[in-house]
C-alpha atoms as an extended CHARMM CRD file, in Angstrom:
* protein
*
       140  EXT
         1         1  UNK       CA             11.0130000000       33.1350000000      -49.8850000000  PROA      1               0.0000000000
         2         2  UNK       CA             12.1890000000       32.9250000000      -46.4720000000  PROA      2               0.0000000000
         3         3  UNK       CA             12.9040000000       29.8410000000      -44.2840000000  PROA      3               0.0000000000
         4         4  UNK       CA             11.5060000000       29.4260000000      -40.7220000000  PROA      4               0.0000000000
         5         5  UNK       CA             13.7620000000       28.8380000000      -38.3210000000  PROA      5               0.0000000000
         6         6  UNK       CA             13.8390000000       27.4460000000      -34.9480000000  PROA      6               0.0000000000
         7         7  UNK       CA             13.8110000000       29.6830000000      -31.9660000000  PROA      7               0.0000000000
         8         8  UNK       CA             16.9020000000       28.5680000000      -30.2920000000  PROA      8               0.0000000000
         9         9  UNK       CA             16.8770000000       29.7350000000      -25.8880000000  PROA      9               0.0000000000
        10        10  UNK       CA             18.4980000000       33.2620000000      -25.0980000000  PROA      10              0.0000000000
        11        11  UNK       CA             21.7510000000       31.9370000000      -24.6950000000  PROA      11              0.0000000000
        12        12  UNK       CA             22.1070000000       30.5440000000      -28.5810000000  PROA      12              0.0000000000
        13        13  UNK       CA             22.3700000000       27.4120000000      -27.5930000000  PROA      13              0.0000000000
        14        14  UNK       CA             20.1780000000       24.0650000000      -27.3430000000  PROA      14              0.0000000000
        15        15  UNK       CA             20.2050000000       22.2090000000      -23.6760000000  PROA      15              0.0000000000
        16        16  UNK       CA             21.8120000000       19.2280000000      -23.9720000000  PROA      16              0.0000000000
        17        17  UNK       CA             20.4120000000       18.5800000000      -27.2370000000  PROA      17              0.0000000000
        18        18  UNK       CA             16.9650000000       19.0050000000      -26.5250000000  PROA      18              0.0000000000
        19        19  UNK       CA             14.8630000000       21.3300000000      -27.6410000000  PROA      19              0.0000000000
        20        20  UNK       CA             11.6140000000       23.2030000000      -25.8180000000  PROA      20              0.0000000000
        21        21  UNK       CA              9.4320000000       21.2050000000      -27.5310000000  PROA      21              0.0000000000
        22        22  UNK       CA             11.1630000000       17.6840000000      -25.8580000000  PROA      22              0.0000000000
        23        23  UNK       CA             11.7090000000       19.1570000000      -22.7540000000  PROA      23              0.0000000000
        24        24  UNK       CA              7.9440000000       20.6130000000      -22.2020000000  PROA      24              0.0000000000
        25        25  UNK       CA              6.6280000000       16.7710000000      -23.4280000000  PROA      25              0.0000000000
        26        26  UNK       CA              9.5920000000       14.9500000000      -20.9370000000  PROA      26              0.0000000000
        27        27  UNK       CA              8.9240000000       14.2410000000      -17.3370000000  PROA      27              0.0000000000
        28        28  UNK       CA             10.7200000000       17.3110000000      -16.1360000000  PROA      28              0.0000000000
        29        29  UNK       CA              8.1000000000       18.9890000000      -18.3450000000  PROA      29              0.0000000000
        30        30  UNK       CA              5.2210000000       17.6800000000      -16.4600000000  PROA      30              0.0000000000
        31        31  UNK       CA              6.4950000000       18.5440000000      -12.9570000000  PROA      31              0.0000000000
        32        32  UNK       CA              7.0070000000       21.8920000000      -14.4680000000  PROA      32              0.0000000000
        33        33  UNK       CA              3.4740000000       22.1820000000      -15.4890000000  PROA      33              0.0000000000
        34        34  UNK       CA              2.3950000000       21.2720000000      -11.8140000000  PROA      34              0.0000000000
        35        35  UNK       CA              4.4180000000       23.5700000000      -10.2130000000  PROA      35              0.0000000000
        36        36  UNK       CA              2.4460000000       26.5820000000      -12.3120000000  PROA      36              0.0000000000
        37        37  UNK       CA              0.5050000000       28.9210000000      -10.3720000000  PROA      37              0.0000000000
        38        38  UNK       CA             -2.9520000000       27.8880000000      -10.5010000000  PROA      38              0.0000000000
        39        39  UNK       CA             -2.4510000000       24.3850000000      -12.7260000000  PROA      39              0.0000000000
        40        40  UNK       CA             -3.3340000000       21.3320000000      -10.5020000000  PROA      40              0.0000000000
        41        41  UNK       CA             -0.9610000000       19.0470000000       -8.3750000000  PROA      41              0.0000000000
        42        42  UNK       CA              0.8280000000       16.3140000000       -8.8940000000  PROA      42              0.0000000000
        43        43  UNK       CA             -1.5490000000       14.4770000000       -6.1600000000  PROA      43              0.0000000000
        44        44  UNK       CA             -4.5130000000       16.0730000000       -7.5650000000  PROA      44              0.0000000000
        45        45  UNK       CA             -3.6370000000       14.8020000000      -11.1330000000  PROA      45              0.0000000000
        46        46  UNK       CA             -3.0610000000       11.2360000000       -9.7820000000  PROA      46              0.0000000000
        47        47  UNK       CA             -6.4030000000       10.9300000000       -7.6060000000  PROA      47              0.0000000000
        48        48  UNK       CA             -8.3550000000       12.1830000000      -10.9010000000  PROA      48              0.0000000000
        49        49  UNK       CA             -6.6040000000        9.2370000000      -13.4080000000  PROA      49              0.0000000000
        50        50  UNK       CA             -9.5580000000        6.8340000000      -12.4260000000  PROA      50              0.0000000000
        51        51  UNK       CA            -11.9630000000        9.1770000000      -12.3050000000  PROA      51              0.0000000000
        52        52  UNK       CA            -10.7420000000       10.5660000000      -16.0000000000  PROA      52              0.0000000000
        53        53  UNK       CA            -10.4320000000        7.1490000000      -17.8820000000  PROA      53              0.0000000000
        54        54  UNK       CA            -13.9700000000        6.2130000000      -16.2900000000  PROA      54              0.0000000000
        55        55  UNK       CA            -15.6940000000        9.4750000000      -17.9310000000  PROA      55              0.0000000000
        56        56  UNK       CA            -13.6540000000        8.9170000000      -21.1770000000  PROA      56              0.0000000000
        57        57  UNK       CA            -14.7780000000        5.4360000000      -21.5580000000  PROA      57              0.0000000000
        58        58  UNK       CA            -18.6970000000        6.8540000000      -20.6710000000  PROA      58              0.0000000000
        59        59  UNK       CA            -18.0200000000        9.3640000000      -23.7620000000  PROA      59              0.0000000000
        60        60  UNK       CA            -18.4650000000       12.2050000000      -20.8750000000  PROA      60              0.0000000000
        61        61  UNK       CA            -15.1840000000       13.8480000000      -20.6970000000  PROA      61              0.0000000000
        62        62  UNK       CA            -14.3250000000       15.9100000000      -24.5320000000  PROA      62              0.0000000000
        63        63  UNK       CA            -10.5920000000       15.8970000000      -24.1410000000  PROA      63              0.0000000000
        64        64  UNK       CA             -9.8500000000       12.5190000000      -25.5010000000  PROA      64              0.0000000000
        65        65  UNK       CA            -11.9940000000       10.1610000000      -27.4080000000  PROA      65              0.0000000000
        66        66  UNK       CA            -12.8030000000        7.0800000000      -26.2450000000  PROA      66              0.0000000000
        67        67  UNK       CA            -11.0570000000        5.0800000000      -29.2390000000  PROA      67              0.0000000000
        68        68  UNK       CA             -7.8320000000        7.0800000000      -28.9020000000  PROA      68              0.0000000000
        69        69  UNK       CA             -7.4430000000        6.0280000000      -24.6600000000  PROA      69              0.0000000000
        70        70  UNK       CA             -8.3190000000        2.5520000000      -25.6830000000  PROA      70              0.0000000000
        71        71  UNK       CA             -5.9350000000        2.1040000000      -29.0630000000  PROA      71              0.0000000000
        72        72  UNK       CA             -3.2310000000        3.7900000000      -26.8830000000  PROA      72              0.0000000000
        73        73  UNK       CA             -3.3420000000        1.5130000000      -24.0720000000  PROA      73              0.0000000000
        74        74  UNK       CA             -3.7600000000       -1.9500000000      -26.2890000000  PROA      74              0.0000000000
        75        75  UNK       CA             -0.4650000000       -0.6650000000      -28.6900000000  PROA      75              0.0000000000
        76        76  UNK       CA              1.0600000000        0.0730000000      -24.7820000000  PROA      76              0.0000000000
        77        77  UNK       CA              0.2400000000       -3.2070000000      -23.5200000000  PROA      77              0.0000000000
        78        78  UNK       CA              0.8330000000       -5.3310000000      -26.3220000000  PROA      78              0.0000000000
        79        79  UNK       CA              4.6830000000       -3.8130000000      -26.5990000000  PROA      79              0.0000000000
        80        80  UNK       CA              4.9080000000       -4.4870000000      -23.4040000000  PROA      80              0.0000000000
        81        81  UNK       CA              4.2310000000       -8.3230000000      -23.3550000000  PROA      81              0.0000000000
        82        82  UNK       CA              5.7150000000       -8.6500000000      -27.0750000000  PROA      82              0.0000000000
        83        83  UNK       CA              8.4540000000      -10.1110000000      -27.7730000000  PROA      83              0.0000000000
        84        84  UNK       CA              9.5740000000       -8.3110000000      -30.1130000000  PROA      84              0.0000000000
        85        85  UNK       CA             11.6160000000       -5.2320000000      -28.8190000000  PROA      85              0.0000000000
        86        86  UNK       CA             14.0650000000       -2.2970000000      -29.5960000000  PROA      86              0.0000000000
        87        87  UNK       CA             16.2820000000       -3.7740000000      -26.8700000000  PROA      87              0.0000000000
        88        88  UNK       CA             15.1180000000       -8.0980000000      -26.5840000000  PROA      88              0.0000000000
        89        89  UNK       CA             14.3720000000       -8.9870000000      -22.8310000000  PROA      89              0.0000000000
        90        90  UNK       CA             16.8400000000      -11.3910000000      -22.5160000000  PROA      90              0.0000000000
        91        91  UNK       CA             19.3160000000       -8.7210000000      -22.3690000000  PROA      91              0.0000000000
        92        92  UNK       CA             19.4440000000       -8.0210000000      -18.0320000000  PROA      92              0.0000000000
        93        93  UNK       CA             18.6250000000       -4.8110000000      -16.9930000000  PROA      93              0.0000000000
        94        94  UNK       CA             18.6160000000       -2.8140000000      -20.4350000000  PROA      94              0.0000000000
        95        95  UNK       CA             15.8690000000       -5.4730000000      -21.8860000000  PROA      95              0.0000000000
        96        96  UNK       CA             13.3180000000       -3.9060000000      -19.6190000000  PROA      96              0.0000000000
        97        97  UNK       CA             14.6920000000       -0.1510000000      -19.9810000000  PROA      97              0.0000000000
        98        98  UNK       CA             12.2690000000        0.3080000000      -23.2610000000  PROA      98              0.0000000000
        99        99  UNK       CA              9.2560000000       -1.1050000000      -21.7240000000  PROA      99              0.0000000000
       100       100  UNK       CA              9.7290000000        1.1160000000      -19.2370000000  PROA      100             0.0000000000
       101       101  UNK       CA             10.0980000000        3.8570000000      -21.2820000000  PROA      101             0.0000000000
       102       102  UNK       CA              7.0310000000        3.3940000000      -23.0670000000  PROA      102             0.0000000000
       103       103  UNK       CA              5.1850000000        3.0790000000      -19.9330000000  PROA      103             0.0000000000
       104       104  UNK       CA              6.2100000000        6.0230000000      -18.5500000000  PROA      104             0.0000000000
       105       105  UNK       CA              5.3390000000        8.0270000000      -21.4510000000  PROA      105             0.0000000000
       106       106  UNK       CA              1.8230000000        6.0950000000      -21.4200000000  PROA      106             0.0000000000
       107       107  UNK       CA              1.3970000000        6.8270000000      -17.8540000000  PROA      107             0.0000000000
       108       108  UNK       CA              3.2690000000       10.7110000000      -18.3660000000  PROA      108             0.0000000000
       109       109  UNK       CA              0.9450000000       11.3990000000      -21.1560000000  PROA      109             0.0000000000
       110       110  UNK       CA             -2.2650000000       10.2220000000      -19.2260000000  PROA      110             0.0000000000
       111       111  UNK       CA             -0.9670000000       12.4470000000      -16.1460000000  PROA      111             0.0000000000
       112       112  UNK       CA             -0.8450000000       15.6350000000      -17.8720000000  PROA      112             0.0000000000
       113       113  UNK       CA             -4.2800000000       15.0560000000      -19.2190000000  PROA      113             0.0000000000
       114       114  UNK       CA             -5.5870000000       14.4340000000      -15.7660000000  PROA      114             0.0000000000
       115       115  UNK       CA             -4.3710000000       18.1190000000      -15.4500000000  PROA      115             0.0000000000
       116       116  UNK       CA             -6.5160000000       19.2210000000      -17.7050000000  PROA      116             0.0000000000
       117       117  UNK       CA             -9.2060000000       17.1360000000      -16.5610000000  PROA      117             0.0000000000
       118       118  UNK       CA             -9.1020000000       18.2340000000      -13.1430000000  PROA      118             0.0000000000
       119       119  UNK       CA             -9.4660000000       21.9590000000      -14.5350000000  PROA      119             0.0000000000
       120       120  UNK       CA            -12.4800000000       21.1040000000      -17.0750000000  PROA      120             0.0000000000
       121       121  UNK       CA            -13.7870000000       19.8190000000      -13.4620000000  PROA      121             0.0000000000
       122       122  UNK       CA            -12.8120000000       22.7790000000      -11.8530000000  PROA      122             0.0000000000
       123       123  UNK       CA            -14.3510000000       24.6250000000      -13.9450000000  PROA      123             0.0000000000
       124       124  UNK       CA            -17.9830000000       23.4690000000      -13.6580000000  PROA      124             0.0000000000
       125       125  UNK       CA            -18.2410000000       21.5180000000      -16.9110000000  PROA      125             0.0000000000
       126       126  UNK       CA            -17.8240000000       17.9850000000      -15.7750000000  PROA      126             0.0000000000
       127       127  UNK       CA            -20.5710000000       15.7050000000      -14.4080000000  PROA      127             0.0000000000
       128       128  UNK       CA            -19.9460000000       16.6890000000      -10.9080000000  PROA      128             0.0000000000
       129       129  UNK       CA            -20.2690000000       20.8360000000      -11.7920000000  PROA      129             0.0000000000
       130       130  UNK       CA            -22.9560000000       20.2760000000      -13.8460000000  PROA      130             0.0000000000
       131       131  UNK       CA            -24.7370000000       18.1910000000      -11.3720000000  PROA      131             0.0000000000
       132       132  UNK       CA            -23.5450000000       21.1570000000       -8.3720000000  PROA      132             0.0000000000
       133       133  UNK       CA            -24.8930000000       23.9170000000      -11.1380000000  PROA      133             0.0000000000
       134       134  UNK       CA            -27.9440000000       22.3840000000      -11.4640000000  PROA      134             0.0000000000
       135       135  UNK       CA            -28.6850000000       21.7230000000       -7.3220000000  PROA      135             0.0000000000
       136       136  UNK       CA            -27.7850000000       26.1510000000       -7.2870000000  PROA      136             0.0000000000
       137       137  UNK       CA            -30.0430000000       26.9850000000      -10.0640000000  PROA      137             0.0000000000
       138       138  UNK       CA            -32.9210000000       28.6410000000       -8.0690000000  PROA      138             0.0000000000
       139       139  UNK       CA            -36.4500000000       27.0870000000       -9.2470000000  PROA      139             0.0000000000
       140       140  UNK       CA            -38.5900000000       29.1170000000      -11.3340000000  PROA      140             0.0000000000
C-alpha cells in the first residue's frame, strides 16, 4: 500500500509554513478569490451580507442552513464577551488580538459566502431571478 502525500508548490517548498489549503481559507485567500475573472467584488460581496443572512434566516438561500449561521454567530459572540480566553483581556493589546481573530474569521467566512451568494443571485435562482424569470415568462 502506498501513502498519499501532500502536493508540496513547484518550488519543493511550503510558504512560510503554510500550506494551499491555509492560504486559500486566510484573508489573502479571499481577496484572491475576488480578484478572479468573473467571481464578484469585494464591494459586491459586502452590499449582499444583509441581504444573504436575511434569506438564510427565511430558509430561502440553500448554501447554509439556517441553524449553522445562527450556532456560528452565538459560539462567535459568546467568545467574544467570555471571559474565558486563549490570551485573558486583561493582558493590553494582545488580550483583544484573539477576539479579533475570531471575528475576522466569522466575518471572512461570511464574506466569501456572500460570493457565492451573489452568483446563486446572478444566476437567476434567488428570489429576485426567480421573481425577474417569472415577470419574462410570456403568458400562455
Amino acid at each position: 500500500m502506498s501513502k498519499s502525500v501532500p502536493s508540496r508548490p513547484a518550488s519543493g517548498r511550503r510558504a512560510r509554513g503554510l500550506d494551499g489549503d491555509a492560504v486559500s481559507r486566510s484573508a489573502w485567500g479571499l481577496y484572491m478569490e475576488t480578484k478572479r475573472p468573473g467571481a464578484p467584488g469585494m464591494g459586491s460581496r459586502l452590499a449582499a451580507l444583509p441581504r444573504l443572512v436575511r434569506d438564510v434566516l427565511r430558509g430561502s438561500y440553500p448554501g447554509v442552513g439556517r441553524g449553522k449561521l445562527l450556532v456560528l454567530a452565538l459560539l462567535v459572540g459568546v467568545y467574544l464577551v467570555s471571559p474565558l480566553d486563549a490570551v485573558p483581556d486583561v493582558i493590553p493589546v494582545l488580550g483583544w488580538t484573539d477576539d479579533t481573530a475570531v471575528l475576522l474569521w466569522f466575518l471572512s467566512g461570511l464574506t466569501r459566502e456572500s460570493g457565492r451568494y451573489v452568483e446563486w443571485l446572478a444566476g437567476g435562482a434567488g428570489p429576485e431571478g426567480q421573481a425577474a424569470q417569472a415577470a419574462q415568462k410570456p403568458l400562455s
